[in-house]
FILO-671883 format. One record per residue (C-alpha): residue in one letter; x, y, z. Coordinates in pm, 1 decimal. Example, Ala and Ser with C-alpha at 12.3 -4.5 7.8 and 13.67 -1.06 7.14 Angstrom:
REM FILO-671883
[node "a",[1230.0,-450.0,780.0]]
[node "s",[1367.0,-106.0,714.0]]
END
This chain:
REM FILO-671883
[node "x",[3528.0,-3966.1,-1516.6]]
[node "x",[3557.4,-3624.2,-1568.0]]
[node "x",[3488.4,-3615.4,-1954.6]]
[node "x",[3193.1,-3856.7,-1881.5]]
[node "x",[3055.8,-3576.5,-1619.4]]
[node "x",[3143.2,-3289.9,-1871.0]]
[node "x",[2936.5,-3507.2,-2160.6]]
[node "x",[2671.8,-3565.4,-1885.8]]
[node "x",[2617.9,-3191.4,-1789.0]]
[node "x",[2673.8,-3112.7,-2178.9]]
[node "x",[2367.5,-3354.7,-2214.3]]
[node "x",[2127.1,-3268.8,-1946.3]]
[node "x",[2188.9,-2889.1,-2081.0]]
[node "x",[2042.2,-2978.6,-2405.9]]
[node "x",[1722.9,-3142.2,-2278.2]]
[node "x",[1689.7,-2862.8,-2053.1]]
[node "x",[1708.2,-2608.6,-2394.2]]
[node "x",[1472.8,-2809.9,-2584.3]]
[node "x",[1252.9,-2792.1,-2262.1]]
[node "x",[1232.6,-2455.6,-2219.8]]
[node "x",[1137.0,-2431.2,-2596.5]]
[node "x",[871.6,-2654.1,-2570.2]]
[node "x",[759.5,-2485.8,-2225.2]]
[node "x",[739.7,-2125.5,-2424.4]]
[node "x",[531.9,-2315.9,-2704.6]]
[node "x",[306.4,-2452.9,-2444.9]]
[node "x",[261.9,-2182.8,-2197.2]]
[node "x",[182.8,-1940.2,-2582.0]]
[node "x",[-43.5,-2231.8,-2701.3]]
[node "x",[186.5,-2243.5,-3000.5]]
[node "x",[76.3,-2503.8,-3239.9]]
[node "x",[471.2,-2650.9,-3207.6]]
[node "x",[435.4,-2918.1,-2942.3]]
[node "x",[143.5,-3200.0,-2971.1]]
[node "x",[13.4,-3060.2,-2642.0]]
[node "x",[-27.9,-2681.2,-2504.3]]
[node "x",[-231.3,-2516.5,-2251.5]]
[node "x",[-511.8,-2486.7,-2419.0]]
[node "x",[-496.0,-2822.0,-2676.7]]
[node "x",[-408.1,-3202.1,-2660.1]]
[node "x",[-504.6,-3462.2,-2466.5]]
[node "x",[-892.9,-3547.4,-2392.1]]
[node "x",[-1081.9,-3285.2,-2241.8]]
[node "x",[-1238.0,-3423.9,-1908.4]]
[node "x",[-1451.5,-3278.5,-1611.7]]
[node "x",[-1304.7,-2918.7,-1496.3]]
[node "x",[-1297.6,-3053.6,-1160.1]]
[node "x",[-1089.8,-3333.6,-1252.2]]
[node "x",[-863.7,-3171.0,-1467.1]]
[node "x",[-784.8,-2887.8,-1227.9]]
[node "x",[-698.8,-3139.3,-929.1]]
[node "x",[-470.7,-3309.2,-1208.4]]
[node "x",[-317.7,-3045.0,-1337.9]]
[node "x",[-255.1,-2869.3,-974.5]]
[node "x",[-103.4,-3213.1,-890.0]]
[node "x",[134.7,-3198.1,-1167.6]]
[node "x",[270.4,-2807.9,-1069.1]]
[node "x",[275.3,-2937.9,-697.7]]
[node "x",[548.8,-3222.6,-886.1]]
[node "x",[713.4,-2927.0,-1011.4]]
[node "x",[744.8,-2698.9,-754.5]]
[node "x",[826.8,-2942.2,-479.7]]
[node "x",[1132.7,-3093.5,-723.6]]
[node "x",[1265.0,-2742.2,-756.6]]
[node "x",[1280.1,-2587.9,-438.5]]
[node "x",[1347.9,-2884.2,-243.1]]
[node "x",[1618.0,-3014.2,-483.9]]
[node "x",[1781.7,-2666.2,-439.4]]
[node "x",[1772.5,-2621.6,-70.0]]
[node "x",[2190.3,-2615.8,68.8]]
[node "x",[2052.3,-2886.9,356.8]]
[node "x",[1900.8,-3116.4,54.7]]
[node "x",[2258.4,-3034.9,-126.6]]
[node "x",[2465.6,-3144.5,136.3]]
[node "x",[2322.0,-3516.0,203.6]]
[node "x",[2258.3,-3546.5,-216.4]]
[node "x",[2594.4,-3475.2,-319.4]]
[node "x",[2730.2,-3792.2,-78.1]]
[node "x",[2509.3,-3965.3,-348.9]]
[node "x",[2595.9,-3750.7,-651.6]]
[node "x",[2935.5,-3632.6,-765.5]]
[node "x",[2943.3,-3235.7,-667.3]]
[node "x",[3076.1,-3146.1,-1023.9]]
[node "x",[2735.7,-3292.4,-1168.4]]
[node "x",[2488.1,-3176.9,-882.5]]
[node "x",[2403.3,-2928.8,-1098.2]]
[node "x",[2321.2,-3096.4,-1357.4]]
[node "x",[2084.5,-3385.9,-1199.6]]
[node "x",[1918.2,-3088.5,-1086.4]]
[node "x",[1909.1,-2949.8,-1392.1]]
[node "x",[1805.1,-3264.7,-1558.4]]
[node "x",[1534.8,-3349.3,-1279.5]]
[node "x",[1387.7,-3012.3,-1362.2]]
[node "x",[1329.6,-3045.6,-1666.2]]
[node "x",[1174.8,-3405.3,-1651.9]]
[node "x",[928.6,-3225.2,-1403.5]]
[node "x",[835.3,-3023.3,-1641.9]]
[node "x",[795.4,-3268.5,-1979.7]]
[node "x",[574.8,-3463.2,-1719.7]]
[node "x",[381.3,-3158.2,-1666.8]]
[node "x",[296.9,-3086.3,-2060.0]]
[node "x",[282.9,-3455.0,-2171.3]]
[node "x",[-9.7,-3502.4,-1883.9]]
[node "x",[-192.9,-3146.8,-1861.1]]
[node "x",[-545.9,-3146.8,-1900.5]]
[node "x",[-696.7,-2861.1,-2101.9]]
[node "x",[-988.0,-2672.7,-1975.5]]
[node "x",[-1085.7,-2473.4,-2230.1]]
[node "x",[-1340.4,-2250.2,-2082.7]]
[node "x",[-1253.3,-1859.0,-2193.5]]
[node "x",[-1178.2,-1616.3,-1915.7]]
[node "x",[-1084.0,-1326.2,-2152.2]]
[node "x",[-1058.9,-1316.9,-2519.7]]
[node "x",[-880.5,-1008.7,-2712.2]]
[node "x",[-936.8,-1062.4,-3089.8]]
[node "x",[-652.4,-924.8,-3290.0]]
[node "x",[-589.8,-559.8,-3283.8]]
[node "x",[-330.1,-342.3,-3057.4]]
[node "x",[-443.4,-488.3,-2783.8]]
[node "x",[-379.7,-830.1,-2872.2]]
[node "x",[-57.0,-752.3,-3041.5]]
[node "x",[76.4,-575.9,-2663.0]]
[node "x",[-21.1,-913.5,-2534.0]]
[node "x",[218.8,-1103.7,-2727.9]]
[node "x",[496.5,-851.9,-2708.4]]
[node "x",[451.3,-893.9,-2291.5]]
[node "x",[425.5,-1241.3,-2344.7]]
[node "x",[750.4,-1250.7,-2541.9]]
[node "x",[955.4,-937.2,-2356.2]]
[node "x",[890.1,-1234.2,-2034.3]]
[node "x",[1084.4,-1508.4,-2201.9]]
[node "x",[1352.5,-1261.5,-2347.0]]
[node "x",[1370.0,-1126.5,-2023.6]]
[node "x",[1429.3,-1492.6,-1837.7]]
[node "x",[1701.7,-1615.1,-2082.2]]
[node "x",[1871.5,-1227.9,-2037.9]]
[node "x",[1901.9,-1271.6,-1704.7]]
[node "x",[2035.0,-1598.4,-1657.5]]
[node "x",[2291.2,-1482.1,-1884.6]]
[node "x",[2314.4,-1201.9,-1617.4]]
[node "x",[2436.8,-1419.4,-1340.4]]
[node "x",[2630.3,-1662.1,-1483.3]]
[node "x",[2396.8,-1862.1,-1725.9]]
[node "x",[2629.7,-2199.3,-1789.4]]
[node "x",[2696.2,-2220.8,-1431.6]]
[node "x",[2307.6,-2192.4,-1348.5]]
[node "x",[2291.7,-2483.9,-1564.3]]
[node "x",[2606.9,-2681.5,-1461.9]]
[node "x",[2822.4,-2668.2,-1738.5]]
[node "x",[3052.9,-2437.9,-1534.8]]
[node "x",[3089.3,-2678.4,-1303.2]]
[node "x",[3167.5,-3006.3,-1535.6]]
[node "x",[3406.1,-2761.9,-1723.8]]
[node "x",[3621.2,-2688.5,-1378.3]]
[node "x",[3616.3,-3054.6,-1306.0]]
[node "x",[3781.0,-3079.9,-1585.6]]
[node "x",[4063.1,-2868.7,-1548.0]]
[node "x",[4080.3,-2908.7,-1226.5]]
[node "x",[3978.0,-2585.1,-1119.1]]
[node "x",[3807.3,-2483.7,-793.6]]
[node "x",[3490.0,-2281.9,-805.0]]
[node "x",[3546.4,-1936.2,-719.0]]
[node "x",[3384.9,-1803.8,-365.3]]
[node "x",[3016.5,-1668.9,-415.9]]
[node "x",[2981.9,-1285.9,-545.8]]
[node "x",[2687.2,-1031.7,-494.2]]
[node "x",[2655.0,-846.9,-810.5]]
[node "x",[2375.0,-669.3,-963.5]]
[node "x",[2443.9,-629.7,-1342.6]]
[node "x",[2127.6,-461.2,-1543.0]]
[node "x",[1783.4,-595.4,-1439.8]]
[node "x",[1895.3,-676.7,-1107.3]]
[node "x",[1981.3,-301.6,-1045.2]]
[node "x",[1647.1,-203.3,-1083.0]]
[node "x",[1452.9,-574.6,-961.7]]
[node "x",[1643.8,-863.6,-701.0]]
[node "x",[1452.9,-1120.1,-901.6]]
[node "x",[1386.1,-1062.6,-1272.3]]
[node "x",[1428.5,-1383.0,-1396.3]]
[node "x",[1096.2,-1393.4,-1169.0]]
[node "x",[939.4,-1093.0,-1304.7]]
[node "x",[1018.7,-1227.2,-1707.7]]
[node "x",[841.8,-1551.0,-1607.2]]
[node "x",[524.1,-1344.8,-1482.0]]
[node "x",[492.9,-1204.4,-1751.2]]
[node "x",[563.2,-1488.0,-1960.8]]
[node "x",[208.0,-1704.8,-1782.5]]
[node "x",[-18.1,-1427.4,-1775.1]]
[node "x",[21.4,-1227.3,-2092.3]]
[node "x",[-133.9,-1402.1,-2345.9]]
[node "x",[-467.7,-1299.0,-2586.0]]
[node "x",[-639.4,-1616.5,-2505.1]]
[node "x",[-677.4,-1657.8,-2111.9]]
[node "x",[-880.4,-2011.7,-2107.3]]
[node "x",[-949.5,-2127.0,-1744.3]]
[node "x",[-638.0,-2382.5,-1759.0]]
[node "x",[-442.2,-2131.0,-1843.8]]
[node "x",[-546.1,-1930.5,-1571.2]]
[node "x",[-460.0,-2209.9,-1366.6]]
[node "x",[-142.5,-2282.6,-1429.9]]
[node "x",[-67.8,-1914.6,-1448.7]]
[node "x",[-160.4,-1856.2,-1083.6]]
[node "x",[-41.0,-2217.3,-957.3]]
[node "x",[296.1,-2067.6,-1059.8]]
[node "x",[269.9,-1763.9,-944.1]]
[node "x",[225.3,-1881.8,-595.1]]
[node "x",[487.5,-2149.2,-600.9]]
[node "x",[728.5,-1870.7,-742.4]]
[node "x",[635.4,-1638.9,-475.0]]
[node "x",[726.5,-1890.6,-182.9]]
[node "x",[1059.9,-1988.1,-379.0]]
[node "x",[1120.2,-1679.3,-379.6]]
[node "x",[1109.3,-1641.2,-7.7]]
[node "x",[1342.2,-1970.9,51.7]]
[node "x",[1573.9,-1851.5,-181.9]]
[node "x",[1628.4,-1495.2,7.0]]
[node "x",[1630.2,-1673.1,283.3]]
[node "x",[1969.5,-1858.3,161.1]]
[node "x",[2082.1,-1547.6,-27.6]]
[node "x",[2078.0,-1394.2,326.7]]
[node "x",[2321.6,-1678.2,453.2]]
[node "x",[2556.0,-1674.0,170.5]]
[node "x",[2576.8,-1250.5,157.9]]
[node "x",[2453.7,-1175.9,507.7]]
[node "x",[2459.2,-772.7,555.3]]
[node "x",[2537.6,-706.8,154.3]]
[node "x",[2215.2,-857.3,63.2]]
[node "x",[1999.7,-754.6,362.3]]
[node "x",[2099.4,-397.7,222.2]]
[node "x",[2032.0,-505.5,-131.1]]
[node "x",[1698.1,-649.1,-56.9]]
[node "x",[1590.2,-262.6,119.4]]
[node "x",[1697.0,-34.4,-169.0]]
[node "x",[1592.1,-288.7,-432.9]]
[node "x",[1188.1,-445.1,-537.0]]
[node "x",[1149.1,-791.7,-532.6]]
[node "x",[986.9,-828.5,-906.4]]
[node "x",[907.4,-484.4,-974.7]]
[node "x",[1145.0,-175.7,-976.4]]
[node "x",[1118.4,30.6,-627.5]]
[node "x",[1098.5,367.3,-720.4]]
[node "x",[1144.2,679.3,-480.4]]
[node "x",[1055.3,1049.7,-432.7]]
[node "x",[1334.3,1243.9,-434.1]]
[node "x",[1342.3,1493.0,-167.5]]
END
């Protein structure tokens, strides 16, 4: 069983890679996936399409922060092996998220347009410096565990996991959640806001703000004191910077 949960978590990792791909594609209206933000799919009624297409982040949001909850964790892993937790979560995730794409419904109507240029040219760099600065930081804080391949790969040696560490390597010196910030950037840096885009930009932002809020709120019960001091001298998603006296 253990090489079958190693090939599992080796599996759902992939999907989850080719996900994210496709998610940068879509989110950039890259003409690399059949559908984007923007493109694919018939265009229908605004109203319509919005109450779809807020339907399919509500999907999203409420399998990620209520799959990750430690009281949601502790009845789903008498139903799923612990070793590949991780990984159902991982692999739930990301079928939230093909869902998402394969059924979004484009409204095309333009909010801003910036035509080529320096302008448009910073837009892309943001929008790009916001994925870059996602994948960084899951590197940051262990990125193979945050996926479960750490996991699988102890179950296979029979190792324990160690006991939970507060660190703040690079970004999360200056920021307590920059994978956060990178994804920010990521939905509303683009050239080419269309009112779907806009949508989905600020359906996210508000789901990521409340997850954001449950998550501190477990950080505080794993760290206690350590992170209640972390969370005062350090932003949330954008550095915290002070006078000196």
């Amino acid at each position: 069983m253990r090489v079958i949960f190693l090939i599992f978590a080796a599996l759902s990792y992939v999907i989850f890679f080719v996900t994210f791909l496709a998610l940068i594609a879509f989110v950039g209206a890259l003409p690399l996936v059949p559908r984007t933000v923007d493109e694919g799919g018939a265009v229908i009624a605004p109203a319509l399409a919005a109450i779809i297409d807020l339907a399919l982040v509500l999907l999203f949001a409420c399998q990620h922060s209520v799959m990750a909850r430690p009281a949601f964790k502790a009845v789903w892993t008498r139903i799923v092996p612990p070793p590949v937790e991780r990984s159902v979560y991982v692999l739930a995730a990301s079928a939230a998220l093909i869902v998402l794409m394969a059924f979004w419904r484009p409204i095309p109507a333009v909010v801003w347009s910036v035509d080529g240029g320096l302008g448009a040219g910073m837009l892309w760099a943001l929008f790009a410096a916001g994925w870059v600065i996602v994948l960084v930081s899951t590197f940051l804080i262990s990125h193979f565990e945050l996926f479960g391949l750490t996991q699988a790969w102890n179950n296979l040696r029979g190792r324990m996991a160690g006991a939970a560490v507060l660190r703040q390597p690079l970004f999360y010196r200056m920021v307590r959640h920059p994978l956060y910030s990178g994804f920010f950037l990521a939905f509303w840096a683009t050239p080419l806001m269309t009112a779907g885009h806009l949508l989905l930009a600020a359906a996210l932002s508000v789901f990521m703000l409340v997850a954001i809020r449950l998550e501190e709120r477990d950080l505080v019960d794993v760290f206690g004191d350590d992170y209640r001091r972390y969370r005062t001298t350090t932003g949330m998603l954008v550095p915290r910077f002070r006078r000196r006296a």
